[in-house]
PDB file with SEQRES, HELIX, SHEET and CRYST1 records, atoms N, CA, C and O in Angstrom:
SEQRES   1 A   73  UNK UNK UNK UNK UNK UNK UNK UNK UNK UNK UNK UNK UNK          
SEQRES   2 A   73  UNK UNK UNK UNK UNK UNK UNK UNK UNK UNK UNK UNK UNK          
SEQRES   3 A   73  UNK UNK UNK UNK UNK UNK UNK UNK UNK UNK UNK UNK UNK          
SEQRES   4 A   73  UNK UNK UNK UNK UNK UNK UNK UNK UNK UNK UNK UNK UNK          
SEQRES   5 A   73  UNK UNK UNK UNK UNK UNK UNK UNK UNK UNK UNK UNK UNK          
SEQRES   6 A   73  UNK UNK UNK UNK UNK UNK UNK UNK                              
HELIX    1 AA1 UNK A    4  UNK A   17  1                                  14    
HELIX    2 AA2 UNK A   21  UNK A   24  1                                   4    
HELIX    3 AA3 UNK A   47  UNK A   50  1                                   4    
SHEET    1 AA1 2 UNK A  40  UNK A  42  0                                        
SHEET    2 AA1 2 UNK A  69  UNK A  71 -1                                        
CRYST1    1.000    1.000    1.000  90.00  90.00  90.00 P 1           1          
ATOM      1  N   UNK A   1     -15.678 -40.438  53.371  1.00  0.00           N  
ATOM      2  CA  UNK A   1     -14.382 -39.909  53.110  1.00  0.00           C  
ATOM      3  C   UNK A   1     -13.806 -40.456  51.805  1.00  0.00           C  
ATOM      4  O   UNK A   1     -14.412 -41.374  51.253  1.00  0.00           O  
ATOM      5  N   UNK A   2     -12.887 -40.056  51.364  1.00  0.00           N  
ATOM      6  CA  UNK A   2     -11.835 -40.085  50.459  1.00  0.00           C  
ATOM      7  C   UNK A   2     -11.147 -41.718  50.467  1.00  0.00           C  
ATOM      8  O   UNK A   2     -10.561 -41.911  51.532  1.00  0.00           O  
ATOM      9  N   UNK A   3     -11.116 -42.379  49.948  1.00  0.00           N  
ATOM     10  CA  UNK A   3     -10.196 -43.766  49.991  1.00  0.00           C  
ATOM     11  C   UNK A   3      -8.682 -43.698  49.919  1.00  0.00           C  
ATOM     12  O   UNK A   3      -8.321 -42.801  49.158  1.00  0.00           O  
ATOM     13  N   UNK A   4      -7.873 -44.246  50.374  1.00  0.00           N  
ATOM     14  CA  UNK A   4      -6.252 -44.300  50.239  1.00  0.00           C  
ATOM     15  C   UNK A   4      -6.142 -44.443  48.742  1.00  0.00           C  
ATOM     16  O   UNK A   4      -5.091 -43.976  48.303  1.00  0.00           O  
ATOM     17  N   UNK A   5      -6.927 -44.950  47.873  1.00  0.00           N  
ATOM     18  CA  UNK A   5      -6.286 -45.420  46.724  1.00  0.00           C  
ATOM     19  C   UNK A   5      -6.493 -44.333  45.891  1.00  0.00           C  
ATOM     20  O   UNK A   5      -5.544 -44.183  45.122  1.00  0.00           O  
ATOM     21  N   UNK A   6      -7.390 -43.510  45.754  1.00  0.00           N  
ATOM     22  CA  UNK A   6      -8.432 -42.859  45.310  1.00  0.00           C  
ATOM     23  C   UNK A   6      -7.467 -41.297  45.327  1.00  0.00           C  
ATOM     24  O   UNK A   6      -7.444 -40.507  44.382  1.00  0.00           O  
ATOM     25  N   UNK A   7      -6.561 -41.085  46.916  1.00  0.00           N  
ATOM     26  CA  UNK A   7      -5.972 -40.360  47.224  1.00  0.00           C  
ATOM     27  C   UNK A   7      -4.661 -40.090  46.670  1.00  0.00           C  
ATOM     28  O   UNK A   7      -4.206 -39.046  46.203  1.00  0.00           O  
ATOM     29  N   UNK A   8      -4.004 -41.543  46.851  1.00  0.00           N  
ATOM     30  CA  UNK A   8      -2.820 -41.944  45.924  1.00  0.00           C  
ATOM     31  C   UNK A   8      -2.867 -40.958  44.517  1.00  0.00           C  
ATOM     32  O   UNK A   8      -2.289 -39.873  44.447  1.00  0.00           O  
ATOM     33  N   UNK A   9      -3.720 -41.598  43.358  1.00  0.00           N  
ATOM     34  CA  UNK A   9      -3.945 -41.129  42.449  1.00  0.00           C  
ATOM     35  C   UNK A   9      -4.244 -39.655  42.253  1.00  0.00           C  
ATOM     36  O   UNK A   9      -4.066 -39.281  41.094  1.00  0.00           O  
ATOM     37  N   UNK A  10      -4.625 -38.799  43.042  1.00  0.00           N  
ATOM     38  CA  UNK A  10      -4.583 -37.515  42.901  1.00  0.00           C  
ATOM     39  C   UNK A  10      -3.769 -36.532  42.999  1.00  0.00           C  
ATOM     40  O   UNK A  10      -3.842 -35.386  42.555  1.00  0.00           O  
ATOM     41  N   UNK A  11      -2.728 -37.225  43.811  1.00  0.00           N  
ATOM     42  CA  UNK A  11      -1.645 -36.529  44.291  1.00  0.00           C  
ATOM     43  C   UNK A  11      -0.661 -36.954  43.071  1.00  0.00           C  
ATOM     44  O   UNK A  11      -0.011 -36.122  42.438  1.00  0.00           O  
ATOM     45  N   UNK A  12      -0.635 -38.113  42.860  1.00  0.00           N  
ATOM     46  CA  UNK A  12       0.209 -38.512  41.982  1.00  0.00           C  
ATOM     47  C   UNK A  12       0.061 -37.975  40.858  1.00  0.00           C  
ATOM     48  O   UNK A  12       1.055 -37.652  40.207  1.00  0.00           O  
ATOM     49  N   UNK A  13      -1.715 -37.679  40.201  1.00  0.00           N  
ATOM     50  CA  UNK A  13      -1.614 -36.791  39.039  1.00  0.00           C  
ATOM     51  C   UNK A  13      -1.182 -35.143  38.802  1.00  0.00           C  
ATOM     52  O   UNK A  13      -0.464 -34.694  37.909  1.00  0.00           O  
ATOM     53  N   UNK A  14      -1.961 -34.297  40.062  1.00  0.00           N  
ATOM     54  CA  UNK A  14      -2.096 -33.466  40.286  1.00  0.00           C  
ATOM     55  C   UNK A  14      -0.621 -32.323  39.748  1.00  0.00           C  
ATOM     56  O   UNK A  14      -0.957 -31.235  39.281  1.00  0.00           O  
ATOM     57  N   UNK A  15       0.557 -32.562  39.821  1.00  0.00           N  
ATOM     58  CA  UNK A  15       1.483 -32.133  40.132  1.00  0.00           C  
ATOM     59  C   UNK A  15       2.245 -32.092  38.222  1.00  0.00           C  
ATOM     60  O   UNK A  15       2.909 -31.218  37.665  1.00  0.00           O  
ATOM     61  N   UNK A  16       1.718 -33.523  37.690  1.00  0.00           N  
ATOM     62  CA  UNK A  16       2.271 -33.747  36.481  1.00  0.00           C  
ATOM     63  C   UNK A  16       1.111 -33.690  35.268  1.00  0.00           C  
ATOM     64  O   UNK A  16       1.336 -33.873  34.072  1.00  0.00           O  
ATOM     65  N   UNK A  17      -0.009 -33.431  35.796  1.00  0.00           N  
ATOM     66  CA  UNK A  17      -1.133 -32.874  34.866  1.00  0.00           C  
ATOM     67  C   UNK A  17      -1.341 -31.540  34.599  1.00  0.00           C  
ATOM     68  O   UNK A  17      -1.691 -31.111  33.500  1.00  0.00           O  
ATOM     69  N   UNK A  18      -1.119 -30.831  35.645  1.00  0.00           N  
ATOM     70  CA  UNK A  18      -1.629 -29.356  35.641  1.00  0.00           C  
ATOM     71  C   UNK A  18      -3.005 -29.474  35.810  1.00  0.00           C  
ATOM     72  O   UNK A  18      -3.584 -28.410  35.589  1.00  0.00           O  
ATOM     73  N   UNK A  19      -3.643 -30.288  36.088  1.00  0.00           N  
ATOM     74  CA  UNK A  19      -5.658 -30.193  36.176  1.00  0.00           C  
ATOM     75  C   UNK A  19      -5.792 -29.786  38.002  1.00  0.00           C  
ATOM     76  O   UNK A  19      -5.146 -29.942  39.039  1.00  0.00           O  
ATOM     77  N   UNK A  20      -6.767 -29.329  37.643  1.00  0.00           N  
ATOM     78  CA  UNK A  20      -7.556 -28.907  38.924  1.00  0.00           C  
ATOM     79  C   UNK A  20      -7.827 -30.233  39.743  1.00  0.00           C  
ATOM     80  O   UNK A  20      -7.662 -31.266  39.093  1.00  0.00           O  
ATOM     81  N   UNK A  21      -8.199 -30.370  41.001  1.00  0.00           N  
ATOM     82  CA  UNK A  21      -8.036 -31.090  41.892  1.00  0.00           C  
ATOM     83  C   UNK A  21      -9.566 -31.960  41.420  1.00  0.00           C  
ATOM     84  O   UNK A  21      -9.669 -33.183  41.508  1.00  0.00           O  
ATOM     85  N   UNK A  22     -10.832 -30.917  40.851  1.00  0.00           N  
ATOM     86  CA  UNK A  22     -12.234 -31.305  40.938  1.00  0.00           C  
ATOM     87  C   UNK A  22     -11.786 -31.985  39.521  1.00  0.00           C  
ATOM     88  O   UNK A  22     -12.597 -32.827  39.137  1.00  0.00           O  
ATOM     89  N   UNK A  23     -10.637 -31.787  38.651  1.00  0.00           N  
ATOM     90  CA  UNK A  23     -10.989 -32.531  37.473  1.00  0.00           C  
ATOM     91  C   UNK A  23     -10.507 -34.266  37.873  1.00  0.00           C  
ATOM     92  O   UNK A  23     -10.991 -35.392  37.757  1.00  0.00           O  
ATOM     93  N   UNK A  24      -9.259 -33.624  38.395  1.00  0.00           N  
ATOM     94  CA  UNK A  24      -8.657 -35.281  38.737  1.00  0.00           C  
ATOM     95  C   UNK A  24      -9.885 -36.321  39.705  1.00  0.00           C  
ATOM     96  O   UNK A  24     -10.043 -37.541  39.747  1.00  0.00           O  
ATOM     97  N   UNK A  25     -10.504 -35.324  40.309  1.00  0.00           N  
ATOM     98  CA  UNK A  25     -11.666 -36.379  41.111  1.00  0.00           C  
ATOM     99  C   UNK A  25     -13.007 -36.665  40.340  1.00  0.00           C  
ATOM    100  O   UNK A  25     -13.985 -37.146  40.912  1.00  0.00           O  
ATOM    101  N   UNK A  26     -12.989 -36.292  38.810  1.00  0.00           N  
ATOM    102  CA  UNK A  26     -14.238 -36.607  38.746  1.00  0.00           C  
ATOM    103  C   UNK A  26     -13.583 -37.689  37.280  1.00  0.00           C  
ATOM    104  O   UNK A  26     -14.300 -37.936  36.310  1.00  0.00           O  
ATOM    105  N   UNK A  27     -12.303 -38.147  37.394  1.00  0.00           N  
ATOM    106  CA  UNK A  27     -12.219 -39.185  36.137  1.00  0.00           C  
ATOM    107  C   UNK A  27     -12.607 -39.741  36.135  1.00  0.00           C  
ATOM    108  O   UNK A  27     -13.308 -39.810  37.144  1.00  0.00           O  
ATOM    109  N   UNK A  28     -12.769 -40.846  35.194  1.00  0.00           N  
ATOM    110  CA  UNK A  28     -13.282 -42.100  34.990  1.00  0.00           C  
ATOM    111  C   UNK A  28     -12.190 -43.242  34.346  1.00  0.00           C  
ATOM    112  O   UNK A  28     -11.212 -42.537  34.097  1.00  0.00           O  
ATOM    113  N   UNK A  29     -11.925 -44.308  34.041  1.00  0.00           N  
ATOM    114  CA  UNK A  29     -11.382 -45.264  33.478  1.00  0.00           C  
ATOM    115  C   UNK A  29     -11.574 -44.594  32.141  1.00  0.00           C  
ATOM    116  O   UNK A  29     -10.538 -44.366  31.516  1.00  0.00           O  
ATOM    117  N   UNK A  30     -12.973 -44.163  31.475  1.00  0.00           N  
ATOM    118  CA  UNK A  30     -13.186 -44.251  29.885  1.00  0.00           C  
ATOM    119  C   UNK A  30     -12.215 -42.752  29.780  1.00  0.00           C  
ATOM    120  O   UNK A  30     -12.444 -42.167  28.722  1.00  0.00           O  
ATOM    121  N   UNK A  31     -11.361 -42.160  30.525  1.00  0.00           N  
ATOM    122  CA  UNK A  31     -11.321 -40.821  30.422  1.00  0.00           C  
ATOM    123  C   UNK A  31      -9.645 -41.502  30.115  1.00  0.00           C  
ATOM    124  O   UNK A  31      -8.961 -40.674  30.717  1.00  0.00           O  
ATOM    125  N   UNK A  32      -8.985 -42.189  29.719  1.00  0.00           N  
ATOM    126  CA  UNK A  32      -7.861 -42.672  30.040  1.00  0.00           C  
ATOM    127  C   UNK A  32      -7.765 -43.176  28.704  1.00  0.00           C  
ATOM    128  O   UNK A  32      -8.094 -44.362  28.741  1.00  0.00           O  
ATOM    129  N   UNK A  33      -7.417 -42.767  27.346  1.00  0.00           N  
ATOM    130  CA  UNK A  33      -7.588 -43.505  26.123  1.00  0.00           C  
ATOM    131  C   UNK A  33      -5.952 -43.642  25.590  1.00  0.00           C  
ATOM    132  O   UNK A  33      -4.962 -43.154  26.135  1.00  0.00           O  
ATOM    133  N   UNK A  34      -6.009 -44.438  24.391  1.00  0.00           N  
ATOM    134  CA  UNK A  34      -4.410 -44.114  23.285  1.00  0.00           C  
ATOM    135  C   UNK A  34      -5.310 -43.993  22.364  1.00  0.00           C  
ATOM    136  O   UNK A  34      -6.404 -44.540  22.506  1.00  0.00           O  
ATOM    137  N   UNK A  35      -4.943 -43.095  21.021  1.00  0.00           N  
ATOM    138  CA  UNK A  35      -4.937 -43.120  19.797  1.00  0.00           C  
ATOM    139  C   UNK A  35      -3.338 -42.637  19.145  1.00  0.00           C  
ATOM    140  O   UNK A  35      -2.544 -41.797  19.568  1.00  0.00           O  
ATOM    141  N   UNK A  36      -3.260 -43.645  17.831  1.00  0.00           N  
ATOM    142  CA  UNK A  36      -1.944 -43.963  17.483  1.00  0.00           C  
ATOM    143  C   UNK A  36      -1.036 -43.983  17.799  1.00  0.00           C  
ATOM    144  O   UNK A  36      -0.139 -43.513  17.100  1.00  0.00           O  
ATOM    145  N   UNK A  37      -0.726 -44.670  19.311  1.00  0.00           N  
ATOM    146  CA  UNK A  37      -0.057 -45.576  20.545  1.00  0.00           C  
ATOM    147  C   UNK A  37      -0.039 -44.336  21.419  1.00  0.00           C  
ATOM    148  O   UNK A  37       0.432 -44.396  22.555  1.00  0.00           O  
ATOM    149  N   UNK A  38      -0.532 -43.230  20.927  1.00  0.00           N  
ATOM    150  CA  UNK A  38      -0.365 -42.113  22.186  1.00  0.00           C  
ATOM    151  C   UNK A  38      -1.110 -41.823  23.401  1.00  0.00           C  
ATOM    152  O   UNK A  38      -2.034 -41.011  23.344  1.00  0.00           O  
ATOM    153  N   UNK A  39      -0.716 -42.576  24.833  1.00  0.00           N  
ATOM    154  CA  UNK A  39      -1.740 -42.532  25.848  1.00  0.00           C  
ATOM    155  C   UNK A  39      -2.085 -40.883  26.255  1.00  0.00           C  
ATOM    156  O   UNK A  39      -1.546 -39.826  25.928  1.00  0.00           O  
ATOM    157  N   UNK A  40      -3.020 -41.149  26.956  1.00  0.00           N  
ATOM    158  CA  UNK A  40      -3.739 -39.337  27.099  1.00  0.00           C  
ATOM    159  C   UNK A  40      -4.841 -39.094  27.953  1.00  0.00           C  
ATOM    160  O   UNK A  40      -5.727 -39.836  27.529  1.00  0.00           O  
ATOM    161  N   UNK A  41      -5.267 -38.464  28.918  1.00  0.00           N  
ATOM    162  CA  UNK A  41      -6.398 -38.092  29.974  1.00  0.00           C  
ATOM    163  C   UNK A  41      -6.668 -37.616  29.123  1.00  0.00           C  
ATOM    164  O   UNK A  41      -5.781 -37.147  28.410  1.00  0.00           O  
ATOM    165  N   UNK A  42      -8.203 -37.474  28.717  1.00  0.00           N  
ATOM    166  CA  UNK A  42      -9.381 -36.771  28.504  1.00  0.00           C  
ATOM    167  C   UNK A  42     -10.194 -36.275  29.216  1.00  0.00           C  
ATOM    168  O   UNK A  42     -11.162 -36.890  29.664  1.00  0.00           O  
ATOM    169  N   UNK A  43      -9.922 -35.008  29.452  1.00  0.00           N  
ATOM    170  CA  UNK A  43     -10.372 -34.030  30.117  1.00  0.00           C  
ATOM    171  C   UNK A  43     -12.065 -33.210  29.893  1.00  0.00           C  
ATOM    172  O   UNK A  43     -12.041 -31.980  29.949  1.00  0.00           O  
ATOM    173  N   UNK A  44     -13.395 -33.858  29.660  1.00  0.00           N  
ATOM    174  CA  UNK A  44     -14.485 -33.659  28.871  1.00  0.00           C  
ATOM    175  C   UNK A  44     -15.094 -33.465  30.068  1.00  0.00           C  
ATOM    176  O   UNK A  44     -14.617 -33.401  31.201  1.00  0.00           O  
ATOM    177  N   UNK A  45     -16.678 -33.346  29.507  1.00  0.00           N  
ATOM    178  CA  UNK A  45     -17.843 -33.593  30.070  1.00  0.00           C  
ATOM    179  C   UNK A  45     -18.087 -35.168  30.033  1.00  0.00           C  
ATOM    180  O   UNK A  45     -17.354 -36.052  29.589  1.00  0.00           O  
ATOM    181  N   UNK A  46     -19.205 -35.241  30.570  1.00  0.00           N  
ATOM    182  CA  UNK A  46     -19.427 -36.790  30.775  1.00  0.00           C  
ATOM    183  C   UNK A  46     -20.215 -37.327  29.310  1.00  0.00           C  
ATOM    184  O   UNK A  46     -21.374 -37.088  28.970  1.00  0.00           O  
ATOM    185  N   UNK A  47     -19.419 -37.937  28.754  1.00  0.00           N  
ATOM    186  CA  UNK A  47     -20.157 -38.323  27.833  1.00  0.00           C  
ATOM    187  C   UNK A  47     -21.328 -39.085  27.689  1.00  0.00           C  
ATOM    188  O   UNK A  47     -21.802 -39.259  26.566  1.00  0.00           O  
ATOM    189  N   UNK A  48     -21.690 -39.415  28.387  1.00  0.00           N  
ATOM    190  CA  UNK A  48     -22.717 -40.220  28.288  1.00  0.00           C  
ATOM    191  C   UNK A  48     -24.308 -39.603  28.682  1.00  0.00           C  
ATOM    192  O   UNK A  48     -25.429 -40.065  28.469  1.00  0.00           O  
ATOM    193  N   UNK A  49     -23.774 -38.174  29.446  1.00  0.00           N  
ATOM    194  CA  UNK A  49     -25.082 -37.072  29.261  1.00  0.00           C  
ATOM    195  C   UNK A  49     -24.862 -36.843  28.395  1.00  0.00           C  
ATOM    196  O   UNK A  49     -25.701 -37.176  27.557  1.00  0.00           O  
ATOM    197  N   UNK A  50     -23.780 -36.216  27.952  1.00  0.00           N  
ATOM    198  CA  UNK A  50     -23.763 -35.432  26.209  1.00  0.00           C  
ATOM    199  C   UNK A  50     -24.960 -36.013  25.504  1.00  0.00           C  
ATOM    200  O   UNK A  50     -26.064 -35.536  25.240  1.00  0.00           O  
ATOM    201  N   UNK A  51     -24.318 -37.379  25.244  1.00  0.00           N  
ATOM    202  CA  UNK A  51     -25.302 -38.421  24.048  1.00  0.00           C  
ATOM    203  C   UNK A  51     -27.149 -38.391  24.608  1.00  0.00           C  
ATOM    204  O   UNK A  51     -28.076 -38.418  23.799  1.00  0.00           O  
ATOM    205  N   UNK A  52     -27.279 -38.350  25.684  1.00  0.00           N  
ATOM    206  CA  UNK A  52     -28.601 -38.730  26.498  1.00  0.00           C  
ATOM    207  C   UNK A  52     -29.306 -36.991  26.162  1.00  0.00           C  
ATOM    208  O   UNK A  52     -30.463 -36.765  26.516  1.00  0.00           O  
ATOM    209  N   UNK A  53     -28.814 -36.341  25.753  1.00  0.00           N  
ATOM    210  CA  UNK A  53     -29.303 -34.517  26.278  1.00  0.00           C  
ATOM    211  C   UNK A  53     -29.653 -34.728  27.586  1.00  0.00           C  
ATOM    212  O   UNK A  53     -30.851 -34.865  27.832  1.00  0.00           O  
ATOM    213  N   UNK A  54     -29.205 -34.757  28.082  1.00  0.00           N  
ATOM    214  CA  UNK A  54     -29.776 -34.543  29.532  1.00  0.00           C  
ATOM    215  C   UNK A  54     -28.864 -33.228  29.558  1.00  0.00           C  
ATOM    216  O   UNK A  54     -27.770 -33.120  29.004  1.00  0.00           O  
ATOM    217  N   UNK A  55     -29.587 -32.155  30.381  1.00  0.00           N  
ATOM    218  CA  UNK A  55     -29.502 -31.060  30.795  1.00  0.00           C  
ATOM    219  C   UNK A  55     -28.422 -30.957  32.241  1.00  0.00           C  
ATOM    220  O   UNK A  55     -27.250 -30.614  32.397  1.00  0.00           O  
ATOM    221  N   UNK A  56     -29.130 -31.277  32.833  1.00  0.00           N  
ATOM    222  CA  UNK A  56     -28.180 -31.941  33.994  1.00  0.00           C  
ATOM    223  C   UNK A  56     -26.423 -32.536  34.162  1.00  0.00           C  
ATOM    224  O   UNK A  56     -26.206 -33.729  34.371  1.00  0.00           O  
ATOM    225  N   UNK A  57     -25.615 -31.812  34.071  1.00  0.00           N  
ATOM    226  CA  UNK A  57     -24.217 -32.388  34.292  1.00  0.00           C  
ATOM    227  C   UNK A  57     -23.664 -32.724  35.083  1.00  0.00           C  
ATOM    228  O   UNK A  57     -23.076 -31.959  35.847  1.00  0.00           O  
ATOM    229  N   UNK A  58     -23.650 -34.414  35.220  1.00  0.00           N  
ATOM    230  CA  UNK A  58     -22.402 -34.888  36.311  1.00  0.00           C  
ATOM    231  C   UNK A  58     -21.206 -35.057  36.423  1.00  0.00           C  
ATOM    232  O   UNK A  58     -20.660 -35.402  37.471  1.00  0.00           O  
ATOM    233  N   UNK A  59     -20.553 -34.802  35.193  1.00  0.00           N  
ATOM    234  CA  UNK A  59     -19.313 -34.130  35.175  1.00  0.00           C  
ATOM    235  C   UNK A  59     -19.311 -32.758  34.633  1.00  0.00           C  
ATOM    236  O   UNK A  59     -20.209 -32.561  33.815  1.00  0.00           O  
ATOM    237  N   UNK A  60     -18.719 -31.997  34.820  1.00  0.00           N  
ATOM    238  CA  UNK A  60     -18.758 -30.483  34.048  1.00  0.00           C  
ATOM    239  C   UNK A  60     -17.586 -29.891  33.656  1.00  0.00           C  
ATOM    240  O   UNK A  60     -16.680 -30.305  34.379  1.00  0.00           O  
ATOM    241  N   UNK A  61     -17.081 -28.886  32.604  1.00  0.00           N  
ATOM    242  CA  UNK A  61     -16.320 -28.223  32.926  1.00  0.00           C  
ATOM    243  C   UNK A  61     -16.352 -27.077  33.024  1.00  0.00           C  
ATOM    244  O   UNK A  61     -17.331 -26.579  32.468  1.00  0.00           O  
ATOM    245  N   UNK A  62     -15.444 -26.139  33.681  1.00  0.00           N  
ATOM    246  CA  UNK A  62     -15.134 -24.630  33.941  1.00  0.00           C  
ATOM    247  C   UNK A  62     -15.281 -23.835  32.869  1.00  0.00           C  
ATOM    248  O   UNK A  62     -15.880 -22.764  32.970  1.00  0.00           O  
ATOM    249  N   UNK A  63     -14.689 -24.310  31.576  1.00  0.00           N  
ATOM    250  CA  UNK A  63     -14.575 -23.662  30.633  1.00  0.00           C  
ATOM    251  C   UNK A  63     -14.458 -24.284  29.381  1.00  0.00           C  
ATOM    252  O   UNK A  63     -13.962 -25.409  29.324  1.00  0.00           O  
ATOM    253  N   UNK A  64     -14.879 -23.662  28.285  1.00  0.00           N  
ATOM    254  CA  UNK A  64     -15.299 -24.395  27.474  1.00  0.00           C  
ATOM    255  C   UNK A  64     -13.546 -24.823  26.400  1.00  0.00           C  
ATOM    256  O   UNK A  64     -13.440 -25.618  25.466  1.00  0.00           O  
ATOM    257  N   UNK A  65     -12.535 -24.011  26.980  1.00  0.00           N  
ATOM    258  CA  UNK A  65     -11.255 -24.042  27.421  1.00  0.00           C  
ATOM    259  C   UNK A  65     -10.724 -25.284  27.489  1.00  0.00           C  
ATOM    260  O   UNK A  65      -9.910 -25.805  26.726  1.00  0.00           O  
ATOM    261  N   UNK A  66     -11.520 -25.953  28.975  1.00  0.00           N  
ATOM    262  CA  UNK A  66     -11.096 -26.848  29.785  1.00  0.00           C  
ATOM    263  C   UNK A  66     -10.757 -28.244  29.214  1.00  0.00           C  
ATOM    264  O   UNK A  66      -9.779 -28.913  29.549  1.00  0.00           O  
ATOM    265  N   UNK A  67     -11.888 -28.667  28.119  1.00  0.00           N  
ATOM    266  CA  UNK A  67     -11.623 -29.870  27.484  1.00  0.00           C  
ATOM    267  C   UNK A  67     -10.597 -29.760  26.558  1.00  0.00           C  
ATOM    268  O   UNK A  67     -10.455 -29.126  25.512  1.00  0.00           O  
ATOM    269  N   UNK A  68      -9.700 -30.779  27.401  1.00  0.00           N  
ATOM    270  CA  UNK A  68      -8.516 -30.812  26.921  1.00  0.00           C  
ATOM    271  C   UNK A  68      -7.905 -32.211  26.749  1.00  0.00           C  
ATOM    272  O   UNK A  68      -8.324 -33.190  27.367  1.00  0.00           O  
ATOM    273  N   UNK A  69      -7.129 -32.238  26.080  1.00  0.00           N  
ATOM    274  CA  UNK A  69      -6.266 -33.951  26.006  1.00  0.00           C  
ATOM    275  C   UNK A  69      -4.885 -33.986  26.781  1.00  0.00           C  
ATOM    276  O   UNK A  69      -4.059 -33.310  26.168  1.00  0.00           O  
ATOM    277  N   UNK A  70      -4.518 -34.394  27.602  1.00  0.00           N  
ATOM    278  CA  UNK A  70      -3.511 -34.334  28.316  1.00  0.00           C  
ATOM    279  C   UNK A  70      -2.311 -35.384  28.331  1.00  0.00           C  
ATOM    280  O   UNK A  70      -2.129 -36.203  29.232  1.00  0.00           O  
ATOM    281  N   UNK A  71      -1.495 -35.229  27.156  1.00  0.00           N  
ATOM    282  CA  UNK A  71      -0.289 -37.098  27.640  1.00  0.00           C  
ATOM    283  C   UNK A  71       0.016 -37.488  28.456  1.00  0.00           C  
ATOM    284  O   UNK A  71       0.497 -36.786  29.346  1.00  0.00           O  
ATOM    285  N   UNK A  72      -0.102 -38.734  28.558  1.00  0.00           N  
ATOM    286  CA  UNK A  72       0.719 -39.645  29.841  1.00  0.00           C  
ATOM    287  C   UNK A  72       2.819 -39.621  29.380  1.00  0.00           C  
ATOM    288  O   UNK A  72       3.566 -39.804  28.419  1.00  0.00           O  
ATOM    289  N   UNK A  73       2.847 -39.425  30.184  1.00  0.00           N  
ATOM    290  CA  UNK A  73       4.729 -39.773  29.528  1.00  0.00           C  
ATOM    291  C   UNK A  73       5.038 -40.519  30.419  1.00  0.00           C  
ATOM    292  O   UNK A  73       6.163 -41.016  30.446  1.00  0.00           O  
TER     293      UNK A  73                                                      
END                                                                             
């Protein structure tokens, strides 16, 4: 199952992100950046297949749309 904490956080994003439920569950910590003090979800593929070519995606997105940068406020 799902963890309380894990749960917390989805609900809590869900509402003030606008992302899909499968995006908020497949973040990561590295998906959470600032550039020039501006915090922001990064909304990608998994980078670390990107770099590898691996064919195979364990994160994905819907659309090529989808990668998006999202602010924290």
């Amino acid at each position: 199952g799902i963890s309380k904490e894990t749960l917390f956080w989805i609900v809590l994003l869900a509402p003030f992100t606008g992302c899909r439920l499968e995006e908020i569950g497949a973040l990561r910590p590295l998906n959470v950046r600032s550039e020039q003090g501006i915090w922001f979800i990064a909304i990608e593929r998994d980078r670390a297949q990107v770099r590898a070519g691996q064919d195979r995606e364990e994160k994905s997105l819907k659309s090529s749309n989808s990668d998006r940068d999202i602010p924290i406020h």
